[in-house]
SERO-778886 format. One record per residue (C-alpha): residue in three letters; x, y, z. Coordinates in steps of 0.02 Angstrom, whole numbers, plus 32768, in hexadecimal, padded with zeros to 4 digits. Example, Ala and Ser with C-alpha at 12.3 -4.5 7.8 and 13.67 -1.06 7.14 Angstrom:
Ala82677F1F8186 Ser82AC7FCB8165 
//
This chain:
Unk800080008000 Unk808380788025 Unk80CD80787F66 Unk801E808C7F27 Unk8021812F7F9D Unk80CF81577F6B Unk80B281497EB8 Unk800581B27EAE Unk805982497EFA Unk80EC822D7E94 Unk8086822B7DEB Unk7FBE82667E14 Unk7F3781F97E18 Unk7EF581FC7D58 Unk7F9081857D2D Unk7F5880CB7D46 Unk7E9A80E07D27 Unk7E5280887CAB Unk7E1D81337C63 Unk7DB2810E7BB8 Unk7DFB813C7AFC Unk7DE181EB7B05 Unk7DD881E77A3B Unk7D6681577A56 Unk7CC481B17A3C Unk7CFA82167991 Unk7D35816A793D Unk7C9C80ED7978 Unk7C18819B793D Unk7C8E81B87890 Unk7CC7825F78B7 Unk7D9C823A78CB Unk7DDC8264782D Unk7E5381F977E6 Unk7EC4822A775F Unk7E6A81EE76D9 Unk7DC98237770F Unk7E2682CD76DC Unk7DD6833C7649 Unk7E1583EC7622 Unk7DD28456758E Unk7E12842874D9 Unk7E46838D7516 Unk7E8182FE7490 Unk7E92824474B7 Unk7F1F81D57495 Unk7F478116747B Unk7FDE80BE7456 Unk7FEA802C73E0 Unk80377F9D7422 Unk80B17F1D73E6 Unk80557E7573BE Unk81107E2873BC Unk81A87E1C743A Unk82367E1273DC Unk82667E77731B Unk82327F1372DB Unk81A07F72727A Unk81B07F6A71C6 Unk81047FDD7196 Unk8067802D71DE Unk7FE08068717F Unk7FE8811771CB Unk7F8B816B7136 Unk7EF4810F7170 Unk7F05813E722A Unk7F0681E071E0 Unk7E7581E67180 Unk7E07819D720A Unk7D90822E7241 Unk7DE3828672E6 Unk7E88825472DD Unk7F0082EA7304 Unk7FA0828D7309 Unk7FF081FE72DC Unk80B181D0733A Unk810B81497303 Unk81E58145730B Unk81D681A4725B Unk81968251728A Unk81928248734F Unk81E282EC739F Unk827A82EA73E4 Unk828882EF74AB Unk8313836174FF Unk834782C9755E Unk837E82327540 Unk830881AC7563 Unk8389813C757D Unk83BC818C761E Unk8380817776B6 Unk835582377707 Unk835081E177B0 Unk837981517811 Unk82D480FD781E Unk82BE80F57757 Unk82CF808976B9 Unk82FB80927612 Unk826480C575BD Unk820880AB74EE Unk81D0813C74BB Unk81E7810C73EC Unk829C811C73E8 Unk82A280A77350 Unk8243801B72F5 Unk82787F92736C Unk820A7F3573C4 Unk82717EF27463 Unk81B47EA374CB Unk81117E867495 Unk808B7F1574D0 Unk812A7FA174A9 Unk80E7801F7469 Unk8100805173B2 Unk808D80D97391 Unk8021815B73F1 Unk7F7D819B7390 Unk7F2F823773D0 Unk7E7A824973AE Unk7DE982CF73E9 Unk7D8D8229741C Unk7DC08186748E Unk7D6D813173FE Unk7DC681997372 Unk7E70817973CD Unk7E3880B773D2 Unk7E0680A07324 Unk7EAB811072E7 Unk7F2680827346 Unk7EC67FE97310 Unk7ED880367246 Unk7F938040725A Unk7F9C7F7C724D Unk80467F7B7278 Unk80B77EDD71F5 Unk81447EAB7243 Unk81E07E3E7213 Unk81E57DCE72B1 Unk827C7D7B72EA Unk82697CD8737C Unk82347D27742D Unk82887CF274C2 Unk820E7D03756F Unk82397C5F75CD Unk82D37C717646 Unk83197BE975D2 Unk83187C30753F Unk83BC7C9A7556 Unk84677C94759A Unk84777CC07641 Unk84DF7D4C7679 Unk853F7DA1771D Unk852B7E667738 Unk85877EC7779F Unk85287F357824 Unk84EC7FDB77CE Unk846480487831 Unk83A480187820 Unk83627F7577FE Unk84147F1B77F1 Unk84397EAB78AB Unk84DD7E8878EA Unk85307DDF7909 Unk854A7DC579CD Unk85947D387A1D Unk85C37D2F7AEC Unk86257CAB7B37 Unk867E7C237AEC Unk85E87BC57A5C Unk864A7B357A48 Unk86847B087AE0 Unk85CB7B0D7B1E Unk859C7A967A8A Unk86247A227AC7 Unk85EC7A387B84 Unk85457A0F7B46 Unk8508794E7B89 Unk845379657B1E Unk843179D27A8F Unk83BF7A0E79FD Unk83D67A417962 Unk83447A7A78FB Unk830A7AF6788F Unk82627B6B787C Unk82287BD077F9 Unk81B27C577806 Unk81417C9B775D Unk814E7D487712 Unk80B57DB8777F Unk80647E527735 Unk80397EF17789 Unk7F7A7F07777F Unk7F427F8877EF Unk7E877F9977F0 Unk7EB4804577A2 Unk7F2C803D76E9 Unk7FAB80CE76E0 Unk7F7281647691 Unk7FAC821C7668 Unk7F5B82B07638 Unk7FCE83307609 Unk7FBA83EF75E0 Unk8046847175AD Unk8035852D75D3 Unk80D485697575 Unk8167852275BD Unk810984E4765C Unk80BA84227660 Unk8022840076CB Unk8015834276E3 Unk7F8B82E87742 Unk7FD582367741 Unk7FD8819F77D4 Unk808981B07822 Unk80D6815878AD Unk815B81E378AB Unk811582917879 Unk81BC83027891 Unk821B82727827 Unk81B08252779D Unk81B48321779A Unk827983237780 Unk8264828676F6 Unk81EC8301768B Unk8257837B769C Unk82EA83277673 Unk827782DF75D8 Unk822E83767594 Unk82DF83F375BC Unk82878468762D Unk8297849476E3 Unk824F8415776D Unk8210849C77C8 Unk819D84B1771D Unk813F840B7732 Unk80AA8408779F Unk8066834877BD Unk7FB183447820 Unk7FAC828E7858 Unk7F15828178ED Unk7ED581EF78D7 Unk7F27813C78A9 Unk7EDF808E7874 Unk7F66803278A3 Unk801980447882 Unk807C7FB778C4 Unk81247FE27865 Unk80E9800977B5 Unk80CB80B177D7 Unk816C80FB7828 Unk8199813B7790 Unk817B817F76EF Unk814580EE7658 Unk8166811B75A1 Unk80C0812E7567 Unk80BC81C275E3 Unk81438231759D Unk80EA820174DE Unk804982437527 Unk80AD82E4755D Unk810F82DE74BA Unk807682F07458 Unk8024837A74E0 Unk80B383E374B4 Unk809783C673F9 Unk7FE783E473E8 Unk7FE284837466 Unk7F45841574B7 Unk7F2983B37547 Unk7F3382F27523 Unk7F038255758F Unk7F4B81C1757C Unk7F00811E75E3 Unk7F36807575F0 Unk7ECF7FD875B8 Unk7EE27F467626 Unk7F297EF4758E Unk7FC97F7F7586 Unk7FF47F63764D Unk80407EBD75FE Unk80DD7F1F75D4 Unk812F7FC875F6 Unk80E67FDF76AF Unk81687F6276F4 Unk81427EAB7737 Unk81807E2977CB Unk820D7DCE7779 Unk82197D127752 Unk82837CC977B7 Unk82D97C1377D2 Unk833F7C0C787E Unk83957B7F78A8 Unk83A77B6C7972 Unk84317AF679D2 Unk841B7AE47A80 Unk84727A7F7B03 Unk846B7A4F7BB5 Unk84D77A187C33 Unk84A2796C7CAF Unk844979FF7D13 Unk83E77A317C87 Unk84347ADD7C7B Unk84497B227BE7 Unk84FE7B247BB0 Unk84E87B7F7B0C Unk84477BCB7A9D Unk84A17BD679DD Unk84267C3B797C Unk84367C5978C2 Unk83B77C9C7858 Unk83AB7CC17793 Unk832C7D41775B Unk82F57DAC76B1 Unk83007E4A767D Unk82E97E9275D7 Unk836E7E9F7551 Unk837A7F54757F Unk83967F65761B Unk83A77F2176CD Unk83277F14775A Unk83517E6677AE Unk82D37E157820 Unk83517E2478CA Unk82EF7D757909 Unk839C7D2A795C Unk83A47DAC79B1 Unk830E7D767A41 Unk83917CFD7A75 Unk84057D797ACA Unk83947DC37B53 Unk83437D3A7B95 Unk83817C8B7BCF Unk84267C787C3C Unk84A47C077BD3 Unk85777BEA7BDE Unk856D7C2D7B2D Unk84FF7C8F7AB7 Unk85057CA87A0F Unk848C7D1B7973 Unk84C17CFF78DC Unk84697D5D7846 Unk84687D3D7786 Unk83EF7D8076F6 Unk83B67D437644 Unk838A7DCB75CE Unk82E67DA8757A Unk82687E0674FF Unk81F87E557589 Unk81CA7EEE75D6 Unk824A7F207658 Unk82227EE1770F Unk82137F3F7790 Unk81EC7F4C784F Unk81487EF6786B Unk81027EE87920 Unk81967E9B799B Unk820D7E817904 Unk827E7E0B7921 Unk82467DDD79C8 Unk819C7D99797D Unk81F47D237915 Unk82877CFD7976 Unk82277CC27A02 Unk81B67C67799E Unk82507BED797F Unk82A47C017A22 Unk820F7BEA7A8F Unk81EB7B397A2A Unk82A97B047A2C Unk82927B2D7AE4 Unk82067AB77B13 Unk82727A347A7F Unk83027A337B09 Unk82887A357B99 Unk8235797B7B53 Unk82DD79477B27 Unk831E79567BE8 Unk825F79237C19 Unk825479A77C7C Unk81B07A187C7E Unk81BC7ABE7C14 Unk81A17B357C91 Unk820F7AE87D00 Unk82917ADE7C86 Unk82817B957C6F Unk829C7BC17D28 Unk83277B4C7D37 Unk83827BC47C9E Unk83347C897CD6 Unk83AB7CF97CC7 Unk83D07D7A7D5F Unk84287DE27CF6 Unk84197DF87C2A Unk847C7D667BEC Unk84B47DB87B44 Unk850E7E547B94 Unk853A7E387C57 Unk84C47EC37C99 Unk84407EBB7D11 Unk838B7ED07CE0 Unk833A7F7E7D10 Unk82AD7F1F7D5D Unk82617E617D2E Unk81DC7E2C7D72 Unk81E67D807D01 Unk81B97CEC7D9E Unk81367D5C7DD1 Unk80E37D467D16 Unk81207C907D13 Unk80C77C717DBB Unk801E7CD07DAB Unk801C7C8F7CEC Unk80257BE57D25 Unk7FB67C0F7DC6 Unk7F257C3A7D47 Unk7F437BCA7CC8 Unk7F497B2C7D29 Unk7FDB7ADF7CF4 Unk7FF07A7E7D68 Unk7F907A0C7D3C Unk7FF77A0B7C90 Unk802679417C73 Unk80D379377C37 Unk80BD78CD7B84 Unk805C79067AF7 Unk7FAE78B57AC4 Unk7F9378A57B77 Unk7EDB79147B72 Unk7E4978F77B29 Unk7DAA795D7B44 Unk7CF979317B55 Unk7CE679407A9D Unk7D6C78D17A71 Unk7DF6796E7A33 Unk7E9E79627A68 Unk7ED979EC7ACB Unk7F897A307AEA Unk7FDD7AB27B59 Unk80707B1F7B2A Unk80BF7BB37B65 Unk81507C277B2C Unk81AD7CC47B81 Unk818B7D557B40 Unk821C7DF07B38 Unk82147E8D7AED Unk82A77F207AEC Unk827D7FC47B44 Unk82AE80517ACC Unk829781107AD8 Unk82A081857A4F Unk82B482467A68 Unk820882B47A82 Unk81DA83677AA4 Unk814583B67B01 Unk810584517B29 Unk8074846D7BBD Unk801D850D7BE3 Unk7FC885377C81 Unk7F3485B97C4C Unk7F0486397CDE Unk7E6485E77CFC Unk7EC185457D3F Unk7EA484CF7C99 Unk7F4484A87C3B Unk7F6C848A7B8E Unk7FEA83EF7B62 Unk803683E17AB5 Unk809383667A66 Unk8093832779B9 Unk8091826B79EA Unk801981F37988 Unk7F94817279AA Unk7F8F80DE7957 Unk7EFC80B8799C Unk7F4780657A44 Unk7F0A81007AB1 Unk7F9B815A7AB4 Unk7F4B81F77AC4 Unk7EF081BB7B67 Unk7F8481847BAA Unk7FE482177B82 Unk7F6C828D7BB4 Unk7F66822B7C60 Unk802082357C72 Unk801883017C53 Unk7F7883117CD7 Unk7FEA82C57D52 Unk808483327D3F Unk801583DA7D42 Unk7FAD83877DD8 Unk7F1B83A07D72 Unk7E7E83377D61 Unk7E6A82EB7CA6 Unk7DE283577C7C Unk7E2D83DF7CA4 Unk7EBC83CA7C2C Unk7EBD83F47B69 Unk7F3483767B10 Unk7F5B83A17A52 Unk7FC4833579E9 Unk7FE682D0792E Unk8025837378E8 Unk80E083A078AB Unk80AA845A78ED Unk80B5841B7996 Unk815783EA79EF Unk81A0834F79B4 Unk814982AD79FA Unk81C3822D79C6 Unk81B2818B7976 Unk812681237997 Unk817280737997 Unk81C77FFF79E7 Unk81557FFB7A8F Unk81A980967AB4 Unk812381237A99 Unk80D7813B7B3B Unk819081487B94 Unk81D081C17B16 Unk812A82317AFF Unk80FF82037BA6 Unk81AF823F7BDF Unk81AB82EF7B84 Unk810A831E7BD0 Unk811982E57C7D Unk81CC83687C60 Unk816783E17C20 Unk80DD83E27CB0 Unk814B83DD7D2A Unk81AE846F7CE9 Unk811384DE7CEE Unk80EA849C7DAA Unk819D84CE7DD0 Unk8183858C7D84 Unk80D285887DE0 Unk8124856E7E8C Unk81B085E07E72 Unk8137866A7E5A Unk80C2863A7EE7 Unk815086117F64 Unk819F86DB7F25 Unk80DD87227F41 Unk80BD876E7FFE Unk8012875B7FD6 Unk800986937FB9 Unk7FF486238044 Unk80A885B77FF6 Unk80F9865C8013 Unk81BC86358038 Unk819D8573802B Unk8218855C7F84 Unk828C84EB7FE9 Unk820B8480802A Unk81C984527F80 Unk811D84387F3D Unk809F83D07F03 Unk801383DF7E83 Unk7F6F83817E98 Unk7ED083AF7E5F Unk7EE9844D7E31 Unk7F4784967ECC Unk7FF684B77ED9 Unk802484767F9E Unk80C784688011 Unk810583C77FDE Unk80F3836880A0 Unk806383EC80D5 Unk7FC783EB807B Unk7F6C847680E5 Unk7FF384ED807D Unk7F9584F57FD7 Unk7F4C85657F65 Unk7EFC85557EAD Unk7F56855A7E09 Unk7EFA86027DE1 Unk7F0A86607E6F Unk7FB2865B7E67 Unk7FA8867F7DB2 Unk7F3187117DB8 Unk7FAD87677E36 Unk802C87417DBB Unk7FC787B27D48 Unk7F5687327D07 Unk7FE886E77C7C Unk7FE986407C4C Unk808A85CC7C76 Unk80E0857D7BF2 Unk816184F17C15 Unk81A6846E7BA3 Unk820583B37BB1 Unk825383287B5E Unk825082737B59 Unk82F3822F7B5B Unk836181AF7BA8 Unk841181DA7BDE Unk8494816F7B94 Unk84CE81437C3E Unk843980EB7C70 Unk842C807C7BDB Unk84D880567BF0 Unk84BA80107C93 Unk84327FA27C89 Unk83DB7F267C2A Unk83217F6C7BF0 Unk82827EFD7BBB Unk81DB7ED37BE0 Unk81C97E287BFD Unk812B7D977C10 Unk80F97CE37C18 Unk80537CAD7B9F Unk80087C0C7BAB Unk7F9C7BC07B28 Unk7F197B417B15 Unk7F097AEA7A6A Unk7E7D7A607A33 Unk7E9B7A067990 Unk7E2279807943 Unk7E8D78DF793D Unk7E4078B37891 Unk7E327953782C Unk7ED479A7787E Unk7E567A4A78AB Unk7EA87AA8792F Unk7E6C7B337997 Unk7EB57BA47A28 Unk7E307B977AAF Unk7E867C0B7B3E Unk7F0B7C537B43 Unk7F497CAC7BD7 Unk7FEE7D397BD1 Unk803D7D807C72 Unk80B17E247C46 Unk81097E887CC5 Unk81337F377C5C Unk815E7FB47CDD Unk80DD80307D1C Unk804380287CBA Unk7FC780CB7C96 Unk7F1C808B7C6C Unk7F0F7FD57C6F Unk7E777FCA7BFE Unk7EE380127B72 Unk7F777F9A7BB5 Unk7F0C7EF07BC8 Unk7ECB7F2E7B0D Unk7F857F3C7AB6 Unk7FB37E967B20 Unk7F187E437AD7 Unk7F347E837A3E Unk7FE87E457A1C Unk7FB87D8C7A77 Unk7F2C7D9279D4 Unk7FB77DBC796F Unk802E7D2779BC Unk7F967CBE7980 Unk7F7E7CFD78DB Unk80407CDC78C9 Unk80397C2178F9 Unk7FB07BE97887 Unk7F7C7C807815 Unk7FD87D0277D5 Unk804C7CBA772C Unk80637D1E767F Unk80727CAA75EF Unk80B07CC57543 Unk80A07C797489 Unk81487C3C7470 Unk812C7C5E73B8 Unk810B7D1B73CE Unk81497D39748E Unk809B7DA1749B Unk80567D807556 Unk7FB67D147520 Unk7F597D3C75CC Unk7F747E0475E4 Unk7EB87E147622 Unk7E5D7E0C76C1 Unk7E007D59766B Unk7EAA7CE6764D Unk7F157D4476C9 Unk7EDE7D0E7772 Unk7ED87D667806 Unk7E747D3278B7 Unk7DC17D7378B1 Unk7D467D757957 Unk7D217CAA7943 Unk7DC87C81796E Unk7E037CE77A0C Unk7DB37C917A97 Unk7DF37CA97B48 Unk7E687D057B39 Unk7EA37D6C7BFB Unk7F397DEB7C03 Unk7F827E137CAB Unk800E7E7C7CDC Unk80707E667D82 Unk80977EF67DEB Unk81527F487DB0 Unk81AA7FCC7DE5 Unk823A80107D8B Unk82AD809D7DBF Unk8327809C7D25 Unk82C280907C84 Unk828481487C96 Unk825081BE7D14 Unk8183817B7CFF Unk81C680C47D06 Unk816F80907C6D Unk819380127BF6 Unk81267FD67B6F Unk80B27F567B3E Unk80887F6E7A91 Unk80F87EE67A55 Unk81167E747AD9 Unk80697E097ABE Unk80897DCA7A2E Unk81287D8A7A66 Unk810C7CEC7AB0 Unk80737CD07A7C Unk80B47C8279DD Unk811F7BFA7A20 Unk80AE7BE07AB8 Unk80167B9E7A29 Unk80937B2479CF Unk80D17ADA7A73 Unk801C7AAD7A9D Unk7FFB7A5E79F7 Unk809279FA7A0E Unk804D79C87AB1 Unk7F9279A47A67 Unk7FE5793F79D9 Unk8097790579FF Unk80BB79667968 Unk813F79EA7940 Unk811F7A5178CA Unk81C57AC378A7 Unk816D7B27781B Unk80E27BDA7838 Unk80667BD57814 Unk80337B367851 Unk7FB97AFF77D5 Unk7F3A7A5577E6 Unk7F957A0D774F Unk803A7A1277C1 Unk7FF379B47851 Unk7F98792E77CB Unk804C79017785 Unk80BC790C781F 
//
């Protein structure tokens, strides 16, 4: 009890609530604008052909006819397309990628673009980019990881993972009395937020107005820039409202900068919006990967080495390599530890992050070879987990900020029941004759922080003004950041106006990597408390206040009043002492950063323990998660109803990993033969059943000043390898392949 009082006059009583989406009501009524919902005067619509090949280059288009269809303003192919002030080639920043923007007739993936039409209709636009009817002279794709020869890459920025290896690898093999060896592969996954990417794009001279989804508003500002040879400070990007994100939009996507391209041209605004079709391409996409894991134990069953490799794709034009032997460094204690990281360069879109990348599919392998050691020593896979938790990170020597891990392992197993888990597979059989299996995996995810900026304004009247240009992807982060800026002004939530997805505002950071709500979070709490600081300096300098001569002794703000920190009968309101003042608002900013020194000095993550049920019909191989049940411990949390929501959201994600999610292509063509919500599956209501998140209490003094982590991520990690250990333990079947598919489990 004492912390909980400690920590709610540290940071206010609004933080912790489960405080409803405050955007909730304008998105369930229709009245949050997204950015295609966007219509300015004069404006023109734009679609982009796409290329119905992977690999060779376009040898005609009947552009005359895309021309003469009524409406069409302008047709773009490689032939006439303006030239750009920057290279496209380039990367303006460190989050981005080597972007298409019809550099040349080549046609490097299928769904590239090779042509924008502009038309004054959707339909016009349409109609213009199916008459092109694009010839091309195809040469033989290669999509499948074996298809080309692999090849090792030095460490260079974004999207390119170092090798790591601690303590001696071979001498642990050698030390090793049992072992496996085996090897998982994991399909190609496709970013499919419920909202496609879209731009709508309006010049006034040498200024850009955009009103596109972003992850990263002030970045994406600097890419344009960079693009288009004008001043950042030129570029204004309005992104409020987000459906979904998850990676693909960090950054700016070529069909973007062609939407811009042909703004600039036409002197009108132009939209430009995604099919469902075209996010099978140049938005990014979860890597294939094939890992191959060797594990050994000593006669104690402790782990005397985890050998990870992993080979992934990337596109033949650049690098973003699926980091997935990397989850083996922060996790299990071993005498030796090795990642090891190839690539194959294939005819695809360019990866890129995708929620928990690497970590998703890294621990999708490890977790299984895990619970593959743990039968070979016949020793229960929980247990075998405890006997091998690390105290302090194995891969670098330094202790953990804070994990909570046994805690998750013990309630998870508490709630679960296992128990009552029988060693063997094929050992339970419900009243309906299904076998049913339990599995579990250990979920990790990194605690990163990016650098944000806030401003907060305390108006004479006692409300406050908060300003930030962070962005919601639609996981509540402008609840939760609005409940982190009540606190530091000691303000109740409704008293408290919170503006943000606007590159006007101060910069908000990058929203990725589960590290939003510390960086945001971070800046504003700063910038709160800097205008509580300049409120009690004039109050404690005013004869007239009742905190008169108190500076030394500190204050407190809570509910409006500004008190002696240790005597609360010393207190006055926030606008009396402001109306003394002369009635003029107080203005304070903050950043969100973390000193080098304390990432330095300890190891950062989240970390969790998820437990799945599975059932599978013995005869036709039908398999279904039943419950599933994930325990995360992630630092201080804000509003659990927005936390259990991410949590459940990434364990539904962990499950549409293990038996849905898989892009296939025509090996004659390399096209992706399921880009569509009908062939490319995805869970739907009818197969989440039972589901519970729960987070264990967790404080931590080092990750920031709030103590958050993140949880964004972390659910989905896990969750993948937790569902194929309890179909192995419903069948007696390991399946080393995702997604797990009925035809697997007939032929094992």
């Amino acid at each position: 009890m004492s912390d909980t009082i400690s920590l709610s006059r540290r940071f206010g009583s609004n933080s912790g609530q489960p405080v409803t989406r405050r955007d909730g009501i304008a998105k369930v009524t229709g009245s949050a604008t997204f950015s295609a919902d966007n219509h300015p005067d004069s404006l023109l619509y734009a679609v982009y052909a796409t290329a119905t090949i992977a690999r060779g280059r376009v040898t005609r288009m009947d552009t005359a006819a895309a021309e003469a269809h009524p409406g069409i303003v302008l047709v773009m192919t490689p032939q006439n397309r303006p030239p750009l002030q920057g290279n496209p080639d380039d990367k303006p920043t460190f989050f981005s990628q080597r972007i298409e923007v019809l550099q040349d007739d080549t046609v490097r993936y299928a769904g590239q673009p090779v042509a924008l039409v502009v038309g004054e209709t959707l339909e016009a636009a349409t109609e213009g980019a199916r008459l092109l009817n694009p010839q091309y002279a195809m040469e033989k794709p290669r999509t499948g990881l074996d298809d080309a020869a692999a090849y090792t890459f030095e460490p260079a920025g974004f999207g390119t993972p170092a090798n790591t290896v601690h303590g001696d690898v071979e001498a642990g093999h050698a030390a090793a009395t049992a072992s496996v060896d085996v090897s998982y592969t994991t399909s190609a996954m496709y970013h499919n937020a419920m909202e496609t990417h879209a731009v709508v794009a309006k010049w006034n001279g040498d200024k850009l107005h955009l009103e596109l989804p972003s992850q990263a508003l002030t970045m994406t500002c600097h890419s344009m820039a960079y693009f288009f040879g004008i001043p950042p400070e030129n570029v204004t990007l309005s992104s409020p409202y987000l459906g979904g994100g998850f990676g693909s939009k960090a950054f700016p996507i070529g069909p973007y900068v062609l939407a811009v391209l042909a703004a600039r041209t036409l002197d009108r605004p132009v939209k430009l919006a995604l099919s469902r079709n075209q996010m099978f391409g140049p938005v990014g996409h979860r890597g294939a990967t094939r890992q191959r894991l060797r594990l050994g134990i000593d006669d104690q069953a402790a782990l005397t080495v985890i050998d990870h490799s992993g080979l992934s794709e990337t596109s033949t034009f650049d690098d973003f390599i699926e980091p997935a032997p990397n989850a083996s460094q922060g996790l299990y204690k071993a005498g030796a530890l090795r990642s090891t990281h190839s690539a194959v360069r294939l005819d695809i879109g360019t990866p890129g992050p995708m929620r928990a990348p690497g970590e998703a599919s890294g621990s999708a392998a490890l977790e299984c070879a895990m619970d593959e050691m743990a039968e070979k020593a016949g020793i229960d896979p929980l247990e075998f987990r405890l006997l091998n938790y690390a105290e302090i990170e194995p891969g670098t020597g330094k202790p953990y900020s804070s994990k909570a891990l046994r805690e998750c392992y013990r309630q998870g197993a508490e709630r679960f029941g296992w128990a009552g888990r029988p060693l063997q597979p094929r050992q339970m059989v419900d009243g309906d004759g299904m076998l049913t299996g339990w599995g579990m995996g250990t979920a990790l995810f990194p605690c990163p922080m990016f650098m944000a900026e806030a401003e907060a304004t305390l108006r004479p009247d006692g409300t406050a003004l908060v300003e930030t240009s962070a962005v919601d992807m639609g996981q509540g982060a402008w609840t939760s950041l609005a409940q982190i800026a009540a606190d530091s002004l000691g303000l109740p939530l409704d008293k408290v106006e919170f503006r943000a997805g606007h590159s006007s505002l101060p910069d908000g950071g990058v929203a990725g990597g589960s590290g939003h709500t510390a960086t945001a979070g971070s800046a504003l709490h700063a910038a709160g408390s800097d205008v509580i600081r300049q409120l009690g300096e004039l109050a404690a300098a005013d004869p007239a206040s009742p905190l008169h001569g108190s500076g030394n002794a500190g204050f407190v703000a809570r509910d409006g009043l500004l008190m002696v920190e240790g005597d609360d009968s010393r207190s006055e309101p926030f606008a009396d002492i402001l109306a003394r003042a002369g009635g003029v608002p107080l203005k304070g900013s903050g950043r969100g950063v973390r000193p080098p020194e304390a990432a330095e000095a300890h190891a950062m993550h989240s970390h969790g323990a998820v437990f799945a049920e599975v059932k599978v019909d013995s005869v036709l191989c039908q398999m279904r998660v039943t419950r599933m049940v994930g325990v995360f411990a992630a630092g201080r949390i804000i509003n659990p109803r927005l936390t259990e929501s991410q949590l459940l959201g990434g364990m539904i994600w962990g499950l549409s990993f293990a038996l849905h999610e898989e892009a296939r292509h025509d090996p004659r063509t390399g096209r992706i033969v399921n880009a569509d919500l009908a062939g490319y599956h995805v869970p739907v209501n009818a197969d989440v059943h039972g589901f519970e998140a729960i987070t264990v209490h967790e404080d931590d003094p080092h990750v920031n000043a709030l103590g958050i982590k993140g949880v964004g991520e972390i659910g989905t990690v896990g969750s993948v390898g937790a569902i194929a250990n309890a179909i192995w333990h419903a069948t007696g079947k390991r399946i080393r392949r995702f997604p797990i598919r009925i035809e697997d489990l007939l032929t094992a």
